[in-house]
N, C-alpha and C positions, 0 to 999 in steps of 0.2 A: 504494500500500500504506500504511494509514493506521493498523498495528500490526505493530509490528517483536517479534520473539522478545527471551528474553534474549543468545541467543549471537548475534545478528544486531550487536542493542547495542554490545557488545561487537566485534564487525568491524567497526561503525563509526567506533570510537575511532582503527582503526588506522591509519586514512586522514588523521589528523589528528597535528598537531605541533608543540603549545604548547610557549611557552618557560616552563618552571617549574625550580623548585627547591624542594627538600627535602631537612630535614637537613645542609644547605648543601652541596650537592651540587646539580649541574643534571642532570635527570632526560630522556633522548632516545627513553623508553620508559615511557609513564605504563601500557602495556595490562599490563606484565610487573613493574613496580618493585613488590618485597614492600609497598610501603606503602602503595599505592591498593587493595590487593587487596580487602581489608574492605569500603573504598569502592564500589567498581565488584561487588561481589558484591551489596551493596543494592541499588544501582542496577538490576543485572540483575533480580533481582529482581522490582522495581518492574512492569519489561517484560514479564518471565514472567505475574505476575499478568494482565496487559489479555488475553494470548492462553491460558492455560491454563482448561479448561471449566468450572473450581469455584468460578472467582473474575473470570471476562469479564464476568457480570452485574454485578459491580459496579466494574468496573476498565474499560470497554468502552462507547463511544457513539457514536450516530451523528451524524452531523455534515453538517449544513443545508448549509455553508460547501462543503464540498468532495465530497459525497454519498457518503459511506463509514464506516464506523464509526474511530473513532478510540479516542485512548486517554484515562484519568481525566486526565494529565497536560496536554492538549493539548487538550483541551475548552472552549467555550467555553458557559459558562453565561448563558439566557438568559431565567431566570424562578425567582420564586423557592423555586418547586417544585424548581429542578435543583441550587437553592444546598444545597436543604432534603436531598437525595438524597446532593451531596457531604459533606458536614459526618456524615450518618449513616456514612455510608462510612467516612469517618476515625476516627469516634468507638469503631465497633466494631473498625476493624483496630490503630487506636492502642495499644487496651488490650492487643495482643498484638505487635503491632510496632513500638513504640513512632512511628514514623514514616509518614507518607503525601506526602513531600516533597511541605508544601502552597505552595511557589511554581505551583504549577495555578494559581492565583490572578490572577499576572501576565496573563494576556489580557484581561479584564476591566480590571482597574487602568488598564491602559495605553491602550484602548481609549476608555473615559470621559472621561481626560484629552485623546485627541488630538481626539475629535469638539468639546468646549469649543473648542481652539482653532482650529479649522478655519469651525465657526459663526461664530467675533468675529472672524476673521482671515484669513477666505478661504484657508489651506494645506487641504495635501491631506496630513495627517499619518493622518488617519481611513483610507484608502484605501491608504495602503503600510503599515501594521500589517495589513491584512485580508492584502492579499497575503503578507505576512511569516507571519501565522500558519496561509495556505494551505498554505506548503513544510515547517512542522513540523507540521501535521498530516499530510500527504500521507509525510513520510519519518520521521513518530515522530521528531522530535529532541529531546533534553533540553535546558535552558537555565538558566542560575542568573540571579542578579538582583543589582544592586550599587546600593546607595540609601545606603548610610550609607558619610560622607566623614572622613578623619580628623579635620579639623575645626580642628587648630593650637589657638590661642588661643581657648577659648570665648566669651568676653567680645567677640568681634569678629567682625562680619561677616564673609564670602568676601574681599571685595575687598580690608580692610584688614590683611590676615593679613600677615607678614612675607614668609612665602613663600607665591605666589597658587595654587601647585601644591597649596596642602591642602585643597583642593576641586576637584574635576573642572571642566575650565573648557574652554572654547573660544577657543584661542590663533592659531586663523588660516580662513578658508573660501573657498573658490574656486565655479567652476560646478560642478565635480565633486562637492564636499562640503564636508566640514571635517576641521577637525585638533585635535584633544583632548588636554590634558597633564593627569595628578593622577592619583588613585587611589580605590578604593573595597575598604571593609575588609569582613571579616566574608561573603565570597563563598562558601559552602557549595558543597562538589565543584564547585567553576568548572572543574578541569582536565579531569572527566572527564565533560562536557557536553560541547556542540556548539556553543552560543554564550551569550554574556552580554550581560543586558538592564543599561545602566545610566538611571538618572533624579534628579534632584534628592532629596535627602536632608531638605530642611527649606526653610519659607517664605519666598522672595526678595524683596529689596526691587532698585528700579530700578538701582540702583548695580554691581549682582549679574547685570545680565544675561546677562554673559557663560557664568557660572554656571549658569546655566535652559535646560541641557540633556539630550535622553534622545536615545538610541539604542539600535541591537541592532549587534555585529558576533563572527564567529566567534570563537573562542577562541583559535586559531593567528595569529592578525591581527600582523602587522608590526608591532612596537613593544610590544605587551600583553606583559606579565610575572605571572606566578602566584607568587609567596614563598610555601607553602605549608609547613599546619602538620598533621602526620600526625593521625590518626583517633584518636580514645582508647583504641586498644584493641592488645594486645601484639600483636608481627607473626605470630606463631603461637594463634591464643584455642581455647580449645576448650570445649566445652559445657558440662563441671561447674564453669569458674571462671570463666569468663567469656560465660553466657548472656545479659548484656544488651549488649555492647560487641558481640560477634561479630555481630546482627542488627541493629545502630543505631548506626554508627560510620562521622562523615560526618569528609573533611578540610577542612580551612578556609584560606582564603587573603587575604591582599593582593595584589589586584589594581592593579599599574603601568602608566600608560598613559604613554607616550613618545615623545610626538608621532603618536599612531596617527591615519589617515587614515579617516575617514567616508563610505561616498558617500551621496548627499543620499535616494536609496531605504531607506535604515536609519536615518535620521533622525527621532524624531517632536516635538522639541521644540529649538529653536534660540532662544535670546534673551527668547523668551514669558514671561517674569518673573514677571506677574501672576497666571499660572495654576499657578504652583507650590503656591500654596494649596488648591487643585481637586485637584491629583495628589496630593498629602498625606491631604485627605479621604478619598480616594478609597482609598488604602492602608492608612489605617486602619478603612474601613469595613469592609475585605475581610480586611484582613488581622488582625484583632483575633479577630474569629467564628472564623477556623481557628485561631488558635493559643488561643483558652478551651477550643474543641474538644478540641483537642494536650492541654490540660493535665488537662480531665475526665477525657480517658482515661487518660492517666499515673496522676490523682487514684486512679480506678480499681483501677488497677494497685498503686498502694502499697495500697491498702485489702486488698486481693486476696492480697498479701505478709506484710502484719501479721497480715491473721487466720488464716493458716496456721503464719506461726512461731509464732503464741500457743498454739498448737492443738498445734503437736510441741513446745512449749515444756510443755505441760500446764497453763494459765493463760488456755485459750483461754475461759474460761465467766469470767472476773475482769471483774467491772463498772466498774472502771475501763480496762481495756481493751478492750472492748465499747463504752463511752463515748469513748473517740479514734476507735474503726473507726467508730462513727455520726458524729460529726464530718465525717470523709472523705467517707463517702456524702454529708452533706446540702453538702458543701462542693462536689465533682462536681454535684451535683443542680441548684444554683444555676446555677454557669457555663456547664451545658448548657443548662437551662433560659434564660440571657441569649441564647447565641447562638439558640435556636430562638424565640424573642420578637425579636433583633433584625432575621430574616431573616424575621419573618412582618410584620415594620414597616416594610418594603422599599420603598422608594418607587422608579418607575419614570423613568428617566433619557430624554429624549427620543432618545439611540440607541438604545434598546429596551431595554439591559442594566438591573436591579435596582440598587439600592444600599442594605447593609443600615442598619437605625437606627445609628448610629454611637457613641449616647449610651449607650442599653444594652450593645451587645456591649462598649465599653470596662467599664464598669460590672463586667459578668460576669469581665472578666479579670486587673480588680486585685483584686478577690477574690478568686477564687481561685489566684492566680499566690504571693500572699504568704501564702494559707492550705498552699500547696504545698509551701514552702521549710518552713513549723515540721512539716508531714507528713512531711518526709524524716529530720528528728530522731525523731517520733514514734516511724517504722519501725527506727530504731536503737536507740530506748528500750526498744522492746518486743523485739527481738533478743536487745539484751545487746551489754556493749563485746566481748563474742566477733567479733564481725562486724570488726575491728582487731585481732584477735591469733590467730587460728587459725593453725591450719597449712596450708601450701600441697598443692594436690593433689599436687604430687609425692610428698609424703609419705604420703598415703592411698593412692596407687599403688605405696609401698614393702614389698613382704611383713614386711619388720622390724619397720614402725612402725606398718602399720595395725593390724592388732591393739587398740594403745594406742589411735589416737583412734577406733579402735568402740567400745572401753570406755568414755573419758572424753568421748566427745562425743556419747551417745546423749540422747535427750529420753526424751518417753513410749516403753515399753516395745515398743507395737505400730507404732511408726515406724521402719522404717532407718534406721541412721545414717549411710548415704552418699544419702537422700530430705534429710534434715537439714540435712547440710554443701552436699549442690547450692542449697537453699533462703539458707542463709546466704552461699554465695557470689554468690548472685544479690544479697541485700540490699548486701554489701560493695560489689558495682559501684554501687549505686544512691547511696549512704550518702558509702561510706570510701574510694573511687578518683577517680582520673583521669576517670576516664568517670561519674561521680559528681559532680565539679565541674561538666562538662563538662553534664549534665543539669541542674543546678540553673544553670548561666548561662543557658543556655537557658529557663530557667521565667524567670530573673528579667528577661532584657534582651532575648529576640529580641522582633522586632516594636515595639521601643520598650519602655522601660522602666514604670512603675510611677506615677513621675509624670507622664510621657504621657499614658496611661491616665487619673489627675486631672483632669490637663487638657483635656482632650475632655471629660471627661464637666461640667465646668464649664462648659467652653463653651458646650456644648449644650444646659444647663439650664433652663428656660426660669424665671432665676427671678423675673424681674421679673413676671410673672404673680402667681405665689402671693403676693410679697409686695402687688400691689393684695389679691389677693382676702381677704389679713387687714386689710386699709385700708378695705375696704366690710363687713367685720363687724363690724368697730370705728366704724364712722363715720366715719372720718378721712379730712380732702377732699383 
């Protein structure tokens, strides 16, 4: 069975029994604790979409690997037609879900990187990833991803950190496997997956080998620890105050590892140092085009926002605000446009898999990622500081007091004033919350931040070219 329901999802959780904490409490029941609820409600979700008949077409694939249709999550892409299909996919459900939990990604990434070392290195890491992602495909599993390490002192390698635990490392290996000490930050719903992919965070030098490791192992794994940090959204949300946080409200963890035991089947990178650079590439080739994707449509989405409060604001025809929402468009227009230029520049991997241009999708995503962050002031600008001081729904559900804010909080004449206040509490989540922060860290830092982004696209530049090609205009030998 190669697509699980949402409520199947969900029973599968219960078979399972991470050590986590929350709230500082240790949680022995992630299926029922109010604070994954949000979580595991998206999550389900996600499931429903591959099997419900309005949205399989695009949530829904068949799969070469195992002969059964599978799910978007579990797919593996294998041309850049099927890249061009997923990124559609996101782009339009984005703008209304804000999210397509794009780690789908992961098979690919990890894939590329093991056939490299298996080529120069004689292992068989190519061959236990296939296997590995036969059984989530065949039993639908979710999985998070752990790449970024806390890191300790910037200024200093892995190895010469004070303590060698601020990078995931390989502290001991037998015939059976290995054993893993450190941590990895920034693990999106780790508790309420089924297993976590970890792999090198950034490019190793020899010294580091111990360091240049990836694996998969369950989530429940003997020694792993979850410190989780709840969802952005109240434990109770409801739809006129909090329509963006109740449908996009992931939790976040530090992931502890504690001497946790590896068997060498879930292994796909052990000591290989020099291919850490390969898996890097590789992550940002893939992962940069999803998340410009992620941002067009958010982009989208704010555009979508502004021109509607402008509109119950009565200022919706004001050529200076008409001049911000055309911004938004051509600022979306651009970073869609990168990713679908980077995946049509796809160069083919001798395991079969694509790889898109690396230079434009980064290109595409630092633009518009920092034209995103001055678009969230915009959407407040054109609001009004109303969006930080209204009153709470309970009070609009007060017979007392609504009244007063139908009076005082009406726009144009031919708008509700509770069409109005849902429009504005939508902006407040986006703007002036928690879950507001919460999206704009994510515009600024998932996937690598901003100078990342620079620096790829530097990298990749080819600029020693252009500057001949002005040295034979000039004449200059």
């Amino acid at each position: 069975m190669g697509i699980k329901t949402g409520e199947e999802y969900v029973e599968s959780l219960k078979g399972l029994h991470p050590n986590v904490y929350i709230v500082g409490e240790k949680v022995d029941d992630v299926v029922n604790n109010p604070y994954f609820q949000t979580s595991i409600n998206e999550t389900r979700k996600f499931y429903d979409w591959a099997s419900d008949p309005e949205t399989k077409a695009d949530f829904s694939y068949w799969s070469d690997l195992i002969g059964e249709e599978v799910s978007f999550w579990t797919h593996i892409r294998r041309s850049p037609d099927e890249l061009i299909k997923m990124v559609e996919v996101m782009k339009r459900n984005n703008a209304k879900n804000f999210c397509s939990f794009c780690m789908g990604i992961g098979p690919c990434v990890f894939l590329l990187a093991a056939y490299d070392i298996d080529q120069a290195k004689g292992t068989n890491y190519y061959d236990r990833l296939i296997a590995i992602f036969k059984k989530i495909q065949r039993e639908d599993l979710r999985y998070c991803v752990g790449i970024m390490d806390p890191k300790g002192d910037r200024s200093l390698p892995p190895s010469k950190q004070a303590d060698p635990d601020l990078y995931l490392r390989v502290v001991d290996k037998n015939s059976e496997g290995i054993i893993v000490n450190g941590a990895k930050m920034h693990t999106s719903s780790a508790p309420i997956t089924h297993y976590i992919f970890c792999a090198p965070g950034g490019v190793l030098r020899e010294e580091d080998k111990d360091y240049a490791v990836a694996f998969i192992t369950p989530i429940d794994t003997e020694g792993l620890t979850f410190i989780t940090r709840p969802a952005p959204c109240p434990l109770n949300p409801t739809e006129m105050s909090n329509p963006a946080s109740m449908r996009h409200s992931m939790v976040e963890c530090l992931s502890v590892f504690d001497n946790v035991f590896i068997p060498w089947e879930n292994v796909f990178m052990c000591g290989e140092w020099e291919f850490t650079e390969n898996f890097i590439h590789y992550f940002s080739s893939y992962g940069r085009p999803v998340k410009a994707t992620c941002l067009s449509a958010r982009t989208d989405m704010i555009a979508g926002a502004a021109s509607l409060i402008a509109e119950y604001n009565g200022v919706g025809k004001a050529s200076h605000i008409r001049h911000k929402i055309n911004d938004m468009a051509i600022t979306s227009q651009i970073g869609w446009g990168c990713v679908n230029g980077a995946i049509a520049r796809s160069t083919m991997h001798p395991s079969g898999l694509p790889v898109p241009d690396i230079s434009i999708s980064n290109a595409g995503l630092y633009h518009t990622r920092l034209r995103f962050v001055e678009f969230l002031g915009t959407l407040m600008e054109i609001a009004g500081g109303v969006v930080t001081t209204m009153p709470l729904e309970v009070d609009f559900r007060n017979e007392e007091t609504r009244p007063l804010i139908e009076k005082y909080f009406k726009g144009k004449s031919d708008v509700p004033t509770e069409d109005r206040l849902k429009l504005l509490y939508f902006i407040q989540e986006l703007t002036a919350s928690r879950f507001g922060g919460y999206f704009l860290s994510s515009a600024v830092c998932a996937v690598g931040t901003p100078e990342t982004n620079r620096l790829e696209v530097l990298r990749n530049y080819d600029l020693m070219t252009y500057i001949n090609n002005v040295k034979e205009i000039c004449n200059i030998s």
